[in-house]
C-alpha positions as CSV (number, residue, x, y, z in Angstrom):
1,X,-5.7,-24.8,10.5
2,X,-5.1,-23.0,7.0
3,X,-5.1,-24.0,3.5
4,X,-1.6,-23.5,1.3
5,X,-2.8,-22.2,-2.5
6,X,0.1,-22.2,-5.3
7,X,0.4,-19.4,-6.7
8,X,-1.4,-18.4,-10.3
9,X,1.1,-16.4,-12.1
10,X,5.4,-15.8,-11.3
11,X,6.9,-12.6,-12.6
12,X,10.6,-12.9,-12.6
13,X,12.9,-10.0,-12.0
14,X,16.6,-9.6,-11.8
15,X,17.3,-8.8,-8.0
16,X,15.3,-8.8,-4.7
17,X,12.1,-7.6,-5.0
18,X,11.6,-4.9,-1.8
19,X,8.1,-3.1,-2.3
20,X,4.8,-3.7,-4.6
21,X,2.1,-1.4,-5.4
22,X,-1.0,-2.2,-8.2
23,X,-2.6,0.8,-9.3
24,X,-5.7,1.5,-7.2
25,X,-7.4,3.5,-10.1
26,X,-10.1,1.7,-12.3
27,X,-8.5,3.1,-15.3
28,X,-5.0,1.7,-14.6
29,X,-5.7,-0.8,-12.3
30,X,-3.4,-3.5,-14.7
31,X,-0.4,-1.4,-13.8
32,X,2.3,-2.7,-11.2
33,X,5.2,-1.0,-10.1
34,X,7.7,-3.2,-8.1
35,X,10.7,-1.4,-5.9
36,X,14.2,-3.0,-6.9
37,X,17.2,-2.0,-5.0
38,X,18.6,0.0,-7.4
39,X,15.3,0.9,-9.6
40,X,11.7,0.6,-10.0
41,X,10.0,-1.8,-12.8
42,X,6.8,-0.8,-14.1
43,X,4.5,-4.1,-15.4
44,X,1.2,-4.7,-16.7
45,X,-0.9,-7.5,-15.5
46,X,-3.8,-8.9,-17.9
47,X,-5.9,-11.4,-15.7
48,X,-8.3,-14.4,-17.3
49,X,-11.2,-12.9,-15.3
50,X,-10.6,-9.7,-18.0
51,X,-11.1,-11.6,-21.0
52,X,-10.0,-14.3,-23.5
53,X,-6.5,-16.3,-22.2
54,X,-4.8,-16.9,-19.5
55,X,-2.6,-14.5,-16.9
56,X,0.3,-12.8,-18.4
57,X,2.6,-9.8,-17.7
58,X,4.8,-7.3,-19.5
59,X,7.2,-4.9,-17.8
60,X,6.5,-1.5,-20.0
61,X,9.4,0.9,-18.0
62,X,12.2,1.0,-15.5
63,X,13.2,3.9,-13.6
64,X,16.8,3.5,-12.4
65,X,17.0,4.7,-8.6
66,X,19.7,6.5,-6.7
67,X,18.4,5.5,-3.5
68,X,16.6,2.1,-2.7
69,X,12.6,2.3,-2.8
70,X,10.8,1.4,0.4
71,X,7.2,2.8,-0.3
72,X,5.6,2.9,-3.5
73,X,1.7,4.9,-4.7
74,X,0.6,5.7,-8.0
75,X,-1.1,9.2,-9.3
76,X,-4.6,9.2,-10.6
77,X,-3.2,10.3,-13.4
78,X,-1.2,7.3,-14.7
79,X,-2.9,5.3,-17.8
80,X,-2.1,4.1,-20.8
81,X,-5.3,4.2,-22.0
82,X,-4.4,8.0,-23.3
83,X,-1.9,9.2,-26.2
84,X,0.3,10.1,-24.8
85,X,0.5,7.3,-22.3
86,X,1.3,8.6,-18.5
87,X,3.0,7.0,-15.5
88,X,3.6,8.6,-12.2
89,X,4.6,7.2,-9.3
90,X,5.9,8.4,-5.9
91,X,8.9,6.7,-4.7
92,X,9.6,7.4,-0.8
93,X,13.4,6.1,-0.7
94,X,16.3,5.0,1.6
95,X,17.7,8.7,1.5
96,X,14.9,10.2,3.9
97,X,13.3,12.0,0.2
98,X,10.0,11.1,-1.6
99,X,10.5,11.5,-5.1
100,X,8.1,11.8,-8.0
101,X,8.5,9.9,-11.8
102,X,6.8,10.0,-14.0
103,X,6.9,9.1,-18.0
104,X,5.1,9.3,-21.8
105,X,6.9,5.9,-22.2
106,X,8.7,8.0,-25.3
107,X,11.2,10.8,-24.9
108,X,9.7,12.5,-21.6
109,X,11.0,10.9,-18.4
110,X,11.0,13.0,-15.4
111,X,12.2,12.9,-11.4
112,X,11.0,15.6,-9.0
113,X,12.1,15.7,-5.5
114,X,8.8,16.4,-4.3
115,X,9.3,15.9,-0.3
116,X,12.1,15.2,2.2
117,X,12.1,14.1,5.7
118,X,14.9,14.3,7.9
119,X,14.7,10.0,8.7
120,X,13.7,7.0,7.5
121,X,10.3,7.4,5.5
122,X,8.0,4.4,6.4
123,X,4.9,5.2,3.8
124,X,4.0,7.5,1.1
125,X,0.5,8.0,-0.6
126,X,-1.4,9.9,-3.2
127,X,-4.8,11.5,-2.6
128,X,-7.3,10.0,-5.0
129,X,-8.9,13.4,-5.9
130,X,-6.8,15.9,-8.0
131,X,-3.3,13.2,-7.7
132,X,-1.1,16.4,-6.8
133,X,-0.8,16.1,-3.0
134,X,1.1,13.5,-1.6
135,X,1.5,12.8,1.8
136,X,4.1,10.5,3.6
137,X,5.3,9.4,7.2
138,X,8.5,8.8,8.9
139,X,10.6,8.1,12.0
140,X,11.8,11.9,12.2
141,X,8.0,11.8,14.0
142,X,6.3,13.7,11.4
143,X,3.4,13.2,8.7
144,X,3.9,15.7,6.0
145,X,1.6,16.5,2.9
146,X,2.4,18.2,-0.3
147,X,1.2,19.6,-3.3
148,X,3.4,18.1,-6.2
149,X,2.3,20.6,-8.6
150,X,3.3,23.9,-7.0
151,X,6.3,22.0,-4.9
152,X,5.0,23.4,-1.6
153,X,4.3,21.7,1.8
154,X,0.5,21.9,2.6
155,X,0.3,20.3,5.9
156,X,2.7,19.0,8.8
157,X,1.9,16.7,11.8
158,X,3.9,16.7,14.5
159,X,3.4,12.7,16.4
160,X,4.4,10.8,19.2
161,X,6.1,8.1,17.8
162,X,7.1,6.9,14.2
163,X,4.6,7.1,11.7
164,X,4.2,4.0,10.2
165,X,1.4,4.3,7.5
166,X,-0.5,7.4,6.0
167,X,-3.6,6.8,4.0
168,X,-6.4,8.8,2.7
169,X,-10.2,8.2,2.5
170,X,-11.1,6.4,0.2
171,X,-14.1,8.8,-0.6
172,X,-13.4,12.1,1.6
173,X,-9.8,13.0,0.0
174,X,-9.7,15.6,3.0
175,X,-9.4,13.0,5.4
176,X,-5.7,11.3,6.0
177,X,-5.1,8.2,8.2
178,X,-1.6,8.6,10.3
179,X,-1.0,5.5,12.0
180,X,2.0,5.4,14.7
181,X,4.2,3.3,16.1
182,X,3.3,3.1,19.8
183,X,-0.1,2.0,18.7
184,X,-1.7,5.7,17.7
185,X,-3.9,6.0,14.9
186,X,-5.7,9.6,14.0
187,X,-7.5,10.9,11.7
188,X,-6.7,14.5,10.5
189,X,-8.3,17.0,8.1
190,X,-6.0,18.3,5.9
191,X,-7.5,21.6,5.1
192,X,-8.0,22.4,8.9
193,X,-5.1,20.4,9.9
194,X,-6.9,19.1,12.8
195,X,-7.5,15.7,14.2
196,X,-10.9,14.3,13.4
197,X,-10.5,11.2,14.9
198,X,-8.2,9.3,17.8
199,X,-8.0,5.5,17.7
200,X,-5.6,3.6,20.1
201,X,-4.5,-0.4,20.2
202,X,-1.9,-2.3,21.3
203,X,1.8,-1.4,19.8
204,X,4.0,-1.7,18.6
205,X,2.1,-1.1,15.3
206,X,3.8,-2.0,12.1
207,X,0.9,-1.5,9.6
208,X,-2.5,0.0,8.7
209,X,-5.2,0.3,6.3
210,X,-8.1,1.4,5.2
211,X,-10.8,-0.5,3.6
212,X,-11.6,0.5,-0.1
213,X,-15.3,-1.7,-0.4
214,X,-15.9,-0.7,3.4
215,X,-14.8,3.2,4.1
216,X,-15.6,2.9,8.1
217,X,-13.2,-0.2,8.6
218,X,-9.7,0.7,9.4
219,X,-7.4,-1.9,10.4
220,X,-4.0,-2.0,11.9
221,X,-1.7,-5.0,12.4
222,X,1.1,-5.0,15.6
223,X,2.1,-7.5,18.4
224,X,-0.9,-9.3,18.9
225,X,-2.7,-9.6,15.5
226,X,-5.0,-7.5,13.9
227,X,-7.8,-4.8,15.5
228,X,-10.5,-3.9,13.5
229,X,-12.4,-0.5,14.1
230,X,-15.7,0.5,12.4
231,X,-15.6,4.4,12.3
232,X,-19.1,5.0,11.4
233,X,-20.0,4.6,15.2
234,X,-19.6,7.8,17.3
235,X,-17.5,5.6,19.8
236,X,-15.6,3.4,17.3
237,X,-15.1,0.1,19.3
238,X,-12.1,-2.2,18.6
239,X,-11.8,-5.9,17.6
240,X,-8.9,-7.9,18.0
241,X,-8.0,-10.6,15.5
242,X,-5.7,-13.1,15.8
243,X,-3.4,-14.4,13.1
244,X,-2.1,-17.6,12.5
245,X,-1.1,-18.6,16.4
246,X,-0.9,-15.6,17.9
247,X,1.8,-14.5,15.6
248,X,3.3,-10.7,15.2
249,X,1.7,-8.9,12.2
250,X,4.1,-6.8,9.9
251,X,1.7,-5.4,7.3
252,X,-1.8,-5.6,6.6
253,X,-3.4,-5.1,3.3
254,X,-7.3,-5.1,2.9
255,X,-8.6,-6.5,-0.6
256,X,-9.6,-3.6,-3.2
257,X,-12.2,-5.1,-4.8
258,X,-14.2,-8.0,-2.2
259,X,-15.6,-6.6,1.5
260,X,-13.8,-8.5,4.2
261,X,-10.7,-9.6,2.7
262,X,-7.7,-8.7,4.5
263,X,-4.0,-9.8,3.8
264,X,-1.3,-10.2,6.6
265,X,2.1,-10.7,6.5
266,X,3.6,-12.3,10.1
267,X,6.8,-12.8,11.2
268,X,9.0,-14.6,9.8
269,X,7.8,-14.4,6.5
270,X,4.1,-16.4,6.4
271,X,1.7,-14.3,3.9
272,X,-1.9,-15.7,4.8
273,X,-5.5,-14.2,3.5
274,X,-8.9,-14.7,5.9
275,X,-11.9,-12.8,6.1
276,X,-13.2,-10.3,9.0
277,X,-16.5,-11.2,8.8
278,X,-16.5,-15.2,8.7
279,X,-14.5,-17.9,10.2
280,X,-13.8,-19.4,7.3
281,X,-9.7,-21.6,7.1
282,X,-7.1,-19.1,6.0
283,X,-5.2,-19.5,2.9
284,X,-1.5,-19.0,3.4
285,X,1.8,-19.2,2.2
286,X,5.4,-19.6,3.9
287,X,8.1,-18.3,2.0
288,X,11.7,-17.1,2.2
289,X,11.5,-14.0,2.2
290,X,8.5,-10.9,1.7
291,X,9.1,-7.7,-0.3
292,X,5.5,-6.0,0.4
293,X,2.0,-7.1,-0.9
294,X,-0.4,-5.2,-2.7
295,X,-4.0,-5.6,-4.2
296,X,-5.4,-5.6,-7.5
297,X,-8.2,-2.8,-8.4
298,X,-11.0,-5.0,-9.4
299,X,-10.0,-8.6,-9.0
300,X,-9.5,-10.4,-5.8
301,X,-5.4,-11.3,-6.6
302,X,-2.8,-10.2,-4.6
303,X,0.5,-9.4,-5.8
304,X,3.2,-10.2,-2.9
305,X,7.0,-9.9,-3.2
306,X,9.0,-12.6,-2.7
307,X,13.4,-13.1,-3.4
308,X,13.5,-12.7,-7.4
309,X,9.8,-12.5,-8.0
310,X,6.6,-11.3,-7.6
311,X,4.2,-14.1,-6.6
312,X,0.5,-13.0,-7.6
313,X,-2.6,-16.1,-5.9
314,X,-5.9,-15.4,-6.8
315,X,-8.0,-15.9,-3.9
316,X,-11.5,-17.7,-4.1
317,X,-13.6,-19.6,-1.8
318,X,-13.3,-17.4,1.0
């Protein structure tokens, strides 16, 4: 049983939507950048939980692409909050390269090929600390990291299988999440470049995360749901989750701002919401198509990409 929800706001673009990303940062946390084929449109989002009206949106920039986007993080250092106004984003695109952009939303616009793999990239992330390393993950079966400022690679992992998703701590910027294909998930210190942490589940595994409100929860999504893992324990059991009827996850997104709020996206193209830590109905929504799904900062909406639109539900009541 699940419970559909309409949607509370539609933001209309001009071509297939393919990847979303909010900005996780308190200071920019209004800011959306949405991967086009050809390009990447950067929006802001004003919510009626910030204030006075209702929601609304504004697309502020567009970068035009020479490669499609698949995998989209902001810097810290993007607001507009500052004179003059800043907006960076890493760009992991169809060519194998991770690109940065960034702009004063003025005269200054600037693209830095900061990283390139030798296949498909599947992820790309920016540590939360300084914003100048960036790491990323790919089928060429390595996790790399660099420093963006001085253009040089800091660390490289060599895995198993295709990595899948790379994440850092949310509080311990040292610490990046490599989740692989085959159903691997470590744990590695950057500055050591050793494994901290091993983690194993069912594969294939198509997406991770790790939860902002909840550091010790990482959750990965794959053929039979969703397993949950609380690292604080010195033996991290796992808990397997199932969605919908037992379908195949493809991504998994947990909620920024609310503990226990996870997003899935299953195959074909269901999006549903539910909570890890009550069995409350699911709220869900079948749609044609999905271009990625992303949280907002502070606010329990999620942003999810859909044919010609980005399709933002504001989740309550559960």
């Amino acid at each position: 049983m699940e419970v559909n929800v309409a949607p509370a706001l539609a933001i209309k673009v001009r071509s297939q939507v393919q990847c979303v990303e909010f900005s996780p940062f308190e200071w920019s946390g209004g800011l959306l950048a949405v991967g086009l084929p050809t390009s990447v449109a950067v929006f802001t989002v004003k919510l009626k939980d910030e204030g006075e009206g209702g929601d609304e949106y504004e697309q502020v920039w567009e970068w035009h692409a020479c490669s499609q986007p698949v995998s989209l993080t902001w810097s810290p250092s993007s607001t507009l909050q500052a004179a003059p106004a800043c907006l960076q984003v890493a760009v992991a695109s169809a060519d194998h390269k991770v690109r940065e952009i960034s702009s004063d939303l003025g005269e200054s616009n600037v693209v830095q090929e900061i990283l390139s793999h030798t296949d498909f990239v599947n992820s790309v992330t920016y540590s939360g600390d300084s914003g100048s390393l960036v790491a990323s993950a790919g089928d060429d079966l390595t996790a790399r990291v660099w420093d963006s400022a001085s253009q040089t690679q800091i660390s490289k992992f060599l895995l198993t299988s295709p990595g899948m998703v790379v994440r850092f701590h949310p509080d311990e910027p040292d610490l990046l999440m490599v989740a692989e294909k085959k159903g691997v998930l470590r744990v590695y210190s950057v500055s050591s470049g050793c494994s901290t942490l091993y983690l194993r589940c069912a594969g294939p595994l198509l997406g991770a995360d790790w939860s902002i409100p909840e550091p010790a929860l990482i959750v990965a999504a794959g053929a039979k749901g969703l397993t949950v893992w609380n690292v604080a324990s010195l033996q991290p059991h796992s808990e397997v989750r199932e969605v919908g009827l037992g379908d195949r996850v493809l991504e998994v997104q947990v909620c920024r701002s609310a503990v226990g709020l996870v997003a899935t996206h299953s195959a074909p193209h269901t999006v549903r919401v539910s909570h890890l830590h009550s069995s409350k109905i699911p709220i869900a929504a079948h749609l044609k198509v999905v271009g990625g799904m992303s949280w907002h900062q502070s606010h329990p909406y999620l942003a999810v990409g859909s044919d010609r639109e980005v399709l933002l539900w504001k989740i309550e009541n559960i």
